[in-house]
N, C-alpha and C positions, 0 to 999 in steps of 0.2 A: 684776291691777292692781299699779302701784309705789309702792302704797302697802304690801303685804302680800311681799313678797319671799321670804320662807320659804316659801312659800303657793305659787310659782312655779318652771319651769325656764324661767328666762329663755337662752334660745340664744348672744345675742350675747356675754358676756363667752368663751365655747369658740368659737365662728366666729372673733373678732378674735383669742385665740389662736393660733389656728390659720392666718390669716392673716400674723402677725406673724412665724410660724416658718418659710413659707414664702418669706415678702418678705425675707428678713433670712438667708436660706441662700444661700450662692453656689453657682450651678449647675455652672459648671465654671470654669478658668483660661484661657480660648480661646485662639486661636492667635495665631502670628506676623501672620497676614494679614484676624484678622478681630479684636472684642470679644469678652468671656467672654458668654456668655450670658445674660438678663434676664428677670427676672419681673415685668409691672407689673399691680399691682389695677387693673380698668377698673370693678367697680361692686361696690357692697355692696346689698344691700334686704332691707326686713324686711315690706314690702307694710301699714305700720301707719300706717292714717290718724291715731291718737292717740297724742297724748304722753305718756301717763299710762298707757298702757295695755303690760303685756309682749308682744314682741309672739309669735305660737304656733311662727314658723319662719324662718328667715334664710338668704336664700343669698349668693353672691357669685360674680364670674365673675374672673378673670385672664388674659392673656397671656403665651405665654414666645418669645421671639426668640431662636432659637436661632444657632448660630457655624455655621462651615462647616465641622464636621467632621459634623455635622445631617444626613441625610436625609429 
């Protein structure tokens, strides 16, 4: 519960983390003939009906569009 926080390993403050270092690094300088490369979050979930409640696991999915130097 969040009400007891010590009590807990809440996941999301390390996932968003973890997200924040990945969204926020630049992949590469891309080229003359394309854009550099992009990471976008498409979802976060923690699968928790309640708001009160920590939730036991968190995942998240991304996308990266890579340049044409990419195979």
């Amino acid at each position: 519960h969040v009400a007891y926080p010590h009590l807990a390993d809440n996941p999301l403050p390390r996932l968003a983390e973890a997200l924040h270092l990945l969204a926020s690094s630049p992949l590469d300088e891309g080229t003359p003939h394309f854009q550099p490369s992009t990471l976008a979050l498409t979802t976060i979930d923690v699968g928790n009906p309640a708001g009160n409640v920590v939730p036991a696991k968190g995942t998240a999915r991304f996308n990266i569009r890579f340049n044409d130097l990419h195979t």
